[in-house]
C-alpha positions as a LaTeX table, in Angstrom:
\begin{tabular}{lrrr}
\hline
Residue & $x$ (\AA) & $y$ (\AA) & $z$ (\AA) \\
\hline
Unk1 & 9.77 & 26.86 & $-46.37$ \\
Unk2 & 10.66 & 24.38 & $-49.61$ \\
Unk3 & 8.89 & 22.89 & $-51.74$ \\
Unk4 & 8.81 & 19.07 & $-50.88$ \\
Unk5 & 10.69 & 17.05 & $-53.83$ \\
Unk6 & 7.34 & 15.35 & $-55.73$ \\
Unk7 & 6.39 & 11.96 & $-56.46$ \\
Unk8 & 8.48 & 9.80 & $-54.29$ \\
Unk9 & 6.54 & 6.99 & $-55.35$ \\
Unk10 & 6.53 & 6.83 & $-58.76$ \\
Unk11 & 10.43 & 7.80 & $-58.97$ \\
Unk12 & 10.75 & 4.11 & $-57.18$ \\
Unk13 & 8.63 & 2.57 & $-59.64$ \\
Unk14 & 9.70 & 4.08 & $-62.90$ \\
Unk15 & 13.53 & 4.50 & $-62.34$ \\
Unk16 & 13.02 & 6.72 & $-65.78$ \\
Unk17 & 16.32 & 8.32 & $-65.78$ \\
Unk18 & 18.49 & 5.91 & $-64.23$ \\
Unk19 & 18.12 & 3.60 & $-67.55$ \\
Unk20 & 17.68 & 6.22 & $-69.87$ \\
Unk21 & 20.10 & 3.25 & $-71.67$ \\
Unk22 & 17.42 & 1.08 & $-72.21$ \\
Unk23 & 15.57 & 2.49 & $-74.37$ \\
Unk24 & 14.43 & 5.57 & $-72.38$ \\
Unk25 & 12.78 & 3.42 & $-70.27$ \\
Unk26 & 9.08 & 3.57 & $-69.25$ \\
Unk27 & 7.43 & 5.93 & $-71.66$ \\
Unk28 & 10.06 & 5.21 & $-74.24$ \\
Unk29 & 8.51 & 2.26 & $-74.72$ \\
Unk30 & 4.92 & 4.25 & $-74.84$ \\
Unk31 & 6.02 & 6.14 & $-77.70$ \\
Unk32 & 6.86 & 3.36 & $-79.97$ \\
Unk33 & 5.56 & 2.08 & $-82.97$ \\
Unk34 & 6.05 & 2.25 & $-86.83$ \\
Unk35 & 2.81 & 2.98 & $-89.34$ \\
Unk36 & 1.12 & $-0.33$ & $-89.29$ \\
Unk37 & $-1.03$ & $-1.57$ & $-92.01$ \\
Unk38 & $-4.62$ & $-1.67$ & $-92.04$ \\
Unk39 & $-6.35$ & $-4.36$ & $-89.96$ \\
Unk40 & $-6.41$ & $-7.62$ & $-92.38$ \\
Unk41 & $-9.52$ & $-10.13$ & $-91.93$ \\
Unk42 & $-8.05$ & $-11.45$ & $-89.57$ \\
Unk43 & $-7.11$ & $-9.89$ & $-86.44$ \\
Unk44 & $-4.63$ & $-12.27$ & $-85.05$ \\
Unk45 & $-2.98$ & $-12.21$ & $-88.50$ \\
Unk46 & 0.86 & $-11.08$ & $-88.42$ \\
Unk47 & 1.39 & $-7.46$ & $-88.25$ \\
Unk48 & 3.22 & $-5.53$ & $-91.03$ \\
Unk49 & 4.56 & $-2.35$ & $-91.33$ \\
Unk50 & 5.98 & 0.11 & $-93.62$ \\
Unk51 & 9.04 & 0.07 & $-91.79$ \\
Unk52 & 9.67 & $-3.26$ & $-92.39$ \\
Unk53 & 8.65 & $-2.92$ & $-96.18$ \\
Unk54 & 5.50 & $-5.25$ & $-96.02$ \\
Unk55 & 7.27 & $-8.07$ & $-93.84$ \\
Unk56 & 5.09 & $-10.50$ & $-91.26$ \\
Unk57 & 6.62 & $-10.80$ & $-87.92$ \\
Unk58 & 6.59 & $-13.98$ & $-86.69$ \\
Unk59 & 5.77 & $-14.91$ & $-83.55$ \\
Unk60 & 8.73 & $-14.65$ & $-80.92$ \\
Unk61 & 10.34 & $-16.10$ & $-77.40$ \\
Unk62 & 11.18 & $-14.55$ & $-74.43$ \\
Unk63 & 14.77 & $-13.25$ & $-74.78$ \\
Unk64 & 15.03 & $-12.64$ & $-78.70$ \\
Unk65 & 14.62 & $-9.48$ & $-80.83$ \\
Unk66 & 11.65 & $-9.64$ & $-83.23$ \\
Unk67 & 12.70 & $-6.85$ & $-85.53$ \\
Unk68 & 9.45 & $-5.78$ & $-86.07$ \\
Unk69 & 9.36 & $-4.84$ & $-82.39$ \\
Unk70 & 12.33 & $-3.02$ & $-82.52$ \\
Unk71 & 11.23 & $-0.93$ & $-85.43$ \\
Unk72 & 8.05 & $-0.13$ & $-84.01$ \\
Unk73 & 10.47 & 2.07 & $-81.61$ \\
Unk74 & 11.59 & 3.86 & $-83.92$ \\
Unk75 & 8.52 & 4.38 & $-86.04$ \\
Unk76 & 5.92 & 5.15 & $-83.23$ \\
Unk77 & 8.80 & 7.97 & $-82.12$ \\
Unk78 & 9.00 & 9.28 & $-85.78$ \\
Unk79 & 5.46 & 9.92 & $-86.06$ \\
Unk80 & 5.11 & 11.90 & $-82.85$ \\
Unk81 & 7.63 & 13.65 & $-83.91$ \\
Unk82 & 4.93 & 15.30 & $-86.16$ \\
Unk83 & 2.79 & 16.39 & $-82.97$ \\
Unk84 & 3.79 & 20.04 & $-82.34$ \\
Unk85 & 0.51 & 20.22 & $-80.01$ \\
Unk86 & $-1.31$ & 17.47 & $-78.28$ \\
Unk87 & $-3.47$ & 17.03 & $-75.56$ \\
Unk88 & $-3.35$ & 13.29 & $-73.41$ \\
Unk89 & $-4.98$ & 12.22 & $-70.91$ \\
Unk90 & $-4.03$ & 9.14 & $-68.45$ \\
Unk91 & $-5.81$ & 7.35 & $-66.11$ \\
Unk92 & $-3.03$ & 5.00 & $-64.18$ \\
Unk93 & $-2.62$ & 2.39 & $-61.60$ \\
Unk94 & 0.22 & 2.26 & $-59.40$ \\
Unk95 & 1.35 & $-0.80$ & $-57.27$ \\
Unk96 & 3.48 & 0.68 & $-54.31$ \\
Unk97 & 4.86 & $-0.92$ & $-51.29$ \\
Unk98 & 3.03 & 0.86 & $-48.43$ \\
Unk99 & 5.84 & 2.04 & $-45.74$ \\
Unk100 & 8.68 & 0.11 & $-46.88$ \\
Unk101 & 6.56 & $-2.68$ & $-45.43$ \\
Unk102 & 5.78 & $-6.38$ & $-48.16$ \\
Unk103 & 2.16 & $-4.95$ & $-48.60$ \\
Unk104 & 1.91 & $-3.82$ & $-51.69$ \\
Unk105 & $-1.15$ & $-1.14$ & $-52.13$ \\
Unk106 & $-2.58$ & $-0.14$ & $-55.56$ \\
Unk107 & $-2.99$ & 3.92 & $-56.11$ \\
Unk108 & $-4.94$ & 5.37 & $-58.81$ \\
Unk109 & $-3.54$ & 8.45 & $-60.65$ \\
Unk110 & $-4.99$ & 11.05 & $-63.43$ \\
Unk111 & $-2.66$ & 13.06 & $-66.05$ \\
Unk112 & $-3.56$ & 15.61 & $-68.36$ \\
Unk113 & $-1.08$ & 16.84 & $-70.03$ \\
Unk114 & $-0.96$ & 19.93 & $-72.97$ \\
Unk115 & 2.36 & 20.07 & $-74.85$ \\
Unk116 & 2.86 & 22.88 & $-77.56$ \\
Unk117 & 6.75 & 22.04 & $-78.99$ \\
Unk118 & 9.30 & 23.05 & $-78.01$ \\
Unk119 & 8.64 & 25.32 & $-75.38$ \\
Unk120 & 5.20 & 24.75 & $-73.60$ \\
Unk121 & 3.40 & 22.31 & $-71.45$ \\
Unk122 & 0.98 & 22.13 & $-69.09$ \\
Unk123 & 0.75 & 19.13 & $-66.37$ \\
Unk124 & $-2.06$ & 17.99 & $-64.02$ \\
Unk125 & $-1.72$ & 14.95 & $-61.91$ \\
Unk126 & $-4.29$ & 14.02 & $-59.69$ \\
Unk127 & $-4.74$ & 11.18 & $-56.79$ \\
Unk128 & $-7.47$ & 10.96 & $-54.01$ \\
Unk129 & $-4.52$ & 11.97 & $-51.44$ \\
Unk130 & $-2.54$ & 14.66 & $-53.83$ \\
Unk131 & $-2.86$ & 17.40 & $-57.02$ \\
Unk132 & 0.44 & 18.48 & $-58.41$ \\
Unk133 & $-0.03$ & 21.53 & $-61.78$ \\
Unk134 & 3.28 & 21.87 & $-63.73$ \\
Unk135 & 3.40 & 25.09 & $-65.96$ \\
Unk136 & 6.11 & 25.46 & $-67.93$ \\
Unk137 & 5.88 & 28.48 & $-70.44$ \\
Unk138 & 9.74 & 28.70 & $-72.33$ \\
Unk139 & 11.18 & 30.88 & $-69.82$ \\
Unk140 & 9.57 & 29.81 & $-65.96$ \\
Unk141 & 8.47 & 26.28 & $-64.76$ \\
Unk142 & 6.40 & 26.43 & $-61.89$ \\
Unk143 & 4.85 & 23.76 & $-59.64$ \\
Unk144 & 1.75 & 23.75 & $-57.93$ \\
Unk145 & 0.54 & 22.65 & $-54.93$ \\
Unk146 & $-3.31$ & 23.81 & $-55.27$ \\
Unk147 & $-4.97$ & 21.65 & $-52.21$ \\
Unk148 & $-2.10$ & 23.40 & $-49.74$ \\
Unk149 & $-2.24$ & 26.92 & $-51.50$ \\
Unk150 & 1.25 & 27.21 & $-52.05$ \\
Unk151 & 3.56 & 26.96 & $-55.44$ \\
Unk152 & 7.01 & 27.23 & $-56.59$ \\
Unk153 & 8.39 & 29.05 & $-59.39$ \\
Unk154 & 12.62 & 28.86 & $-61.10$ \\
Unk155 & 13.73 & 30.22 & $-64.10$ \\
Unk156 & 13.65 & 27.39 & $-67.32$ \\
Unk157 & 15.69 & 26.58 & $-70.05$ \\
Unk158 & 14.65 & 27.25 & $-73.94$ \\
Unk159 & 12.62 & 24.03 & $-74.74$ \\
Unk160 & 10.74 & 20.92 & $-73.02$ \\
Unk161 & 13.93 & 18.44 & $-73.49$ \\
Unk162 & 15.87 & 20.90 & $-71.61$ \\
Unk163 & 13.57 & 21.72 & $-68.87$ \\
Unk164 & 12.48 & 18.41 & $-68.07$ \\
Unk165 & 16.44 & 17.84 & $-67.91$ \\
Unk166 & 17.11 & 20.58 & $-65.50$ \\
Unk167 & 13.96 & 19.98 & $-63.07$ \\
Unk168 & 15.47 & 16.44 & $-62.59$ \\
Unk169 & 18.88 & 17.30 & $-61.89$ \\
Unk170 & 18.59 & 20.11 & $-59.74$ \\
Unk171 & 14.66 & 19.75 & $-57.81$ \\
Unk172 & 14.61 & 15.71 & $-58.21$ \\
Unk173 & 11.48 & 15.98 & $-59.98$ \\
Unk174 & 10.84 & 13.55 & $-62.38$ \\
Unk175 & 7.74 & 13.95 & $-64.21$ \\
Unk176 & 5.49 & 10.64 & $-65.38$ \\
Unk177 & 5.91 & 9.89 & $-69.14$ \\
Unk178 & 8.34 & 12.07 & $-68.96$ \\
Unk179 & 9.91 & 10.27 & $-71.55$ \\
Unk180 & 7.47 & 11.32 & $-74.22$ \\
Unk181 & 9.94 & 14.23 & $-74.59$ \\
Unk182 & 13.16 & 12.08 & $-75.01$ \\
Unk183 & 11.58 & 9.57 & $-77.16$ \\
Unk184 & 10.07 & 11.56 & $-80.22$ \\
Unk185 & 13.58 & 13.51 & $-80.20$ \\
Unk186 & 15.88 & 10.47 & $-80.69$ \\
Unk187 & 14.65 & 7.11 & $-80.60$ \\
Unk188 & 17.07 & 4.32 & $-79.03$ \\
Unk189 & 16.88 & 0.80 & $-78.51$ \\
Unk190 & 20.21 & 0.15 & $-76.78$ \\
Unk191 & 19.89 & $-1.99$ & $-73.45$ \\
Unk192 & 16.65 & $-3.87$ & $-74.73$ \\
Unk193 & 17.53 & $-7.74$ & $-74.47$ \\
Unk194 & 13.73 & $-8.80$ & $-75.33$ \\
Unk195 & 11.35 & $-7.41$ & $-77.89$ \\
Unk196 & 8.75 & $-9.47$ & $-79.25$ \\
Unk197 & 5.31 & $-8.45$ & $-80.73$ \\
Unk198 & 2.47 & $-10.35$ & $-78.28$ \\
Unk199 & $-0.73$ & $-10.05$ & $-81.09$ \\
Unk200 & $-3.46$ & $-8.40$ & $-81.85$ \\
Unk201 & $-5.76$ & $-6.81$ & $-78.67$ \\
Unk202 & $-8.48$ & $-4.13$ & $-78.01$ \\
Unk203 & $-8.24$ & $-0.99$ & $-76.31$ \\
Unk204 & $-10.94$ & 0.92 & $-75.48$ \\
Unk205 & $-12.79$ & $-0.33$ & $-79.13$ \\
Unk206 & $-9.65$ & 0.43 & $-80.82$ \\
Unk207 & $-7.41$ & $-1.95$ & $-82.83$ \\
Unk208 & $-3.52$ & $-2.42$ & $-81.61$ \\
Unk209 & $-1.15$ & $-4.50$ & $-81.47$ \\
Unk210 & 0.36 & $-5.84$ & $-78.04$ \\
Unk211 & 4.63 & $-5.42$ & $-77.66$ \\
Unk212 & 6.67 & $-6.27$ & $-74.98$ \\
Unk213 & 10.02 & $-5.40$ & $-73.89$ \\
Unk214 & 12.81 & $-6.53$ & $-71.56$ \\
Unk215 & 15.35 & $-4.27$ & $-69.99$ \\
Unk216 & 17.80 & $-4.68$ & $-67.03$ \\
Unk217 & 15.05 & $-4.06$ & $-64.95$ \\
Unk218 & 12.56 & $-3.42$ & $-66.33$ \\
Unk219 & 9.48 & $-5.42$ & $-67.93$ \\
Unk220 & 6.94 & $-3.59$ & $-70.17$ \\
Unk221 & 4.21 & $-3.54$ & $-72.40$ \\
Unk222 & 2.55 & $-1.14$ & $-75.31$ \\
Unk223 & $-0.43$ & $-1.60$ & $-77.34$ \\
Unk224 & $-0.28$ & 0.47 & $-80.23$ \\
Unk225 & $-3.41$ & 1.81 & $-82.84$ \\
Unk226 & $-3.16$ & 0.33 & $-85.92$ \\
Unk227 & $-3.79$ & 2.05 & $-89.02$ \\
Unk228 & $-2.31$ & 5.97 & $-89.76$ \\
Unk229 & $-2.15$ & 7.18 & $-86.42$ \\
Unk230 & 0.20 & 4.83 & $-84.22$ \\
Unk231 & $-0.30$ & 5.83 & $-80.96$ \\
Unk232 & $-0.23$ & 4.52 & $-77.49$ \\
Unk233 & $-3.27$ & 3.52 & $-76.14$ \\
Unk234 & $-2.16$ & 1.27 & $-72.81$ \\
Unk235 & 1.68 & 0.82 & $-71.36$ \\
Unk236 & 2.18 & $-1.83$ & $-68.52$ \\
Unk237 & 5.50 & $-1.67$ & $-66.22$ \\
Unk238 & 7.09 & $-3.41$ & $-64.11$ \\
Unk239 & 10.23 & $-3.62$ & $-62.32$ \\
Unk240 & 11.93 & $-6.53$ & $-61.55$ \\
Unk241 & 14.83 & $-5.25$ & $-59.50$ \\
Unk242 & 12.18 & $-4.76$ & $-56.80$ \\
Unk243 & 10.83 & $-8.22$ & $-55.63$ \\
Unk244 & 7.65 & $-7.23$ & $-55.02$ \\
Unk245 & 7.35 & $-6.41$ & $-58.70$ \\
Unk246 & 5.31 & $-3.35$ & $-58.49$ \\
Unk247 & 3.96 & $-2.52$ & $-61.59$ \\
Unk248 & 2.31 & 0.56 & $-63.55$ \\
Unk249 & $-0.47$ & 0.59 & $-65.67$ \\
Unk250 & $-2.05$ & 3.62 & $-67.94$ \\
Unk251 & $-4.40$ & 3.59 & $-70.42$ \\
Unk252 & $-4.05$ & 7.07 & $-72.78$ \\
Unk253 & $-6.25$ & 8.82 & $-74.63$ \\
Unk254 & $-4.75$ & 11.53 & $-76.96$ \\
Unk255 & $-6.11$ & 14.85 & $-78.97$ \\
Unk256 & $-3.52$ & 14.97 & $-81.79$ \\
Unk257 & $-5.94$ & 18.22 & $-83.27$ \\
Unk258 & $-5.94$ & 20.40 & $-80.11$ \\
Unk259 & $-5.16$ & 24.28 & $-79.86$ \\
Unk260 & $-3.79$ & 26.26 & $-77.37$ \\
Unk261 & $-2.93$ & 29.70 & $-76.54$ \\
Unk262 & $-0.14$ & 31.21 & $-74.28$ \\
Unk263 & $-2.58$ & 31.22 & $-71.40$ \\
Unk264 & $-2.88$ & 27.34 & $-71.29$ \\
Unk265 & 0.74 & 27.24 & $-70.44$ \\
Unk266 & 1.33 & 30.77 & $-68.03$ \\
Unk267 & 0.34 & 30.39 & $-63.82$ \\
Unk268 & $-1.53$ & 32.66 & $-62.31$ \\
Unk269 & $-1.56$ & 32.03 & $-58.75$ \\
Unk270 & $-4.59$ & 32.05 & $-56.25$ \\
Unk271 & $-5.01$ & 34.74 & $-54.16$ \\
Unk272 & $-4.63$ & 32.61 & $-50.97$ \\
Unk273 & $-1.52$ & 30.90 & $-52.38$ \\
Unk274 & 1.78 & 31.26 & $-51.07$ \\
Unk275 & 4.85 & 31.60 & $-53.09$ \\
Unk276 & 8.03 & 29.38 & $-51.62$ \\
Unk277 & 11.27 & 28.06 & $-53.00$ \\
Unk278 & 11.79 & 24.82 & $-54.40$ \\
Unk279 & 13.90 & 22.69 & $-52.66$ \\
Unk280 & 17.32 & 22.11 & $-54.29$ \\
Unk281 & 19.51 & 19.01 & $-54.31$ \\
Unk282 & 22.15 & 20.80 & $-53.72$ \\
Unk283 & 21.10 & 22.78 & $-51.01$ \\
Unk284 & 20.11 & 26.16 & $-52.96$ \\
Unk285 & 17.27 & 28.08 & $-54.27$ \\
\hline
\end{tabular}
């Protein structure tokens, strides 16, 4: 017996690694954002950053790079660079075409995800239909499967870049916001033919400010806390080399302050579990 490759689905929608070139894709774009300045008076006022040294951005059309929004790549991925743990969790729409059929269905999804750098994570993601547990402790990465009792365990690389590297080239497994990983490592911007910074917005009660981005195929959106802490709070995507433009939406909510301990990140199975292999691309183990 194999282990089934995972998320089907979402691979179609995010395309993550096959345009790692623009700008790491998806989650690239969630990691974004330079400091920004304190909220002025007024909310729709131009943002500025330090990045920029103090300079407005001014408002932008479709198919131009505002600078500002090309920075805020760079500086959102510099300052999570600074997370060595962090907890997030995502709740997430999908929009899926329901058996290669023009319908296009909406799923909801639910992520936790623990990440102690460079070598530990832990990854829940949850649906009404599915739950898929990723463990992944610097030496084993395991998936698994608790609703069917069964998991699957392979040796792992050294650190969280290189796992998440090897689980996609040799299982096919491509992990949502995956990209986190890529992003805070090394920042690009190559491929982006849009970037313009859409205003001021609320998320959740919290101040950001609303960027979007343009790929080859790819449309989407960040909204990112102003103030000391630029995070992420909502990413919108969609791809446009489908034309039923199914999108993805997630709105995060992060624990920059959390602690863990080796036994957040090491599987224990069940009892009634059953260990199988995970199914190779290449026709192995």
């Amino acid at each position: 017996m194999h282990l089934l490759k995972d998320q089907a689905v979402t691979a179609r929608i995010w395309k993550v690694r096959a345009l790692a070139g623009t700008a790491a894709a998806a989650l690239a774009l969630c990691v974004t954002a330079g400091p920004v300045a304190a909220q002025t008076s007024d909310p729709a006022a131009p943002v500025t950053s330090a990045a920029t040294g103090g300079q407005a951005s001014e408002p932008t059309a479709a198919g131009t790079l505002d600078p500002v929004a090309l920075q805020a790549l760079t500086g959102m991925g510099n300052y999570l660079k600074t997370l060595k743990t962090f907890e997030l969790h995502s709740t997430a729409t999908m929009e899926a075409a329901l058996q290669d059929t023009d319908l296009v269905v909406h799923l909801g999804y639910e992520g936790t995800y623990r990440v102690q750098r460079p070598n530990a994570f832990y990854i829940q993601l949850k649906s009404d239909r599915a739950i898929r547990e990723y463990f992944y402790d610097g030496k084993t990465m395991t998936v698994n499967v608790p609703r069917q009792n069964f998991y699957a365990t392979a040796p792992a690389p050294a650190t969280i870049r290189q796992t998440v590297d090897k689980i996609y080239a040799d299982y096919g497994i491509s992990l949502p916001l995956a990209d986190l990983f890529y992003w805070s490592e090394s920042p690009m911007t190559d491929g982006i033919t849009s970037a313009v910074r859409v205003g001021f917005a609320r998320v959740n009660g919290q101040d950001t400010d609303q960027f979007i981005y343009r790929g080859p195929d790819l449309d989407w959106q960040v909204w990112i806390a102003r103030g000391s802490a630029p995070l992420p709070l909502k990413i919108v995507i969609t791809d446009r080399s489908d034309k039923l433009r199914p999108s993805y939406s997630a709105e995060l909510t992060w624990n920059t302050s959390a602690k863990f301990s080796a036994k957040d990140f090491t599987f224990t199975p069940d009892p009634k579990s059953t260990a199988i292999k995970m199914a190779s691309l290449t026709g192995g183990q």
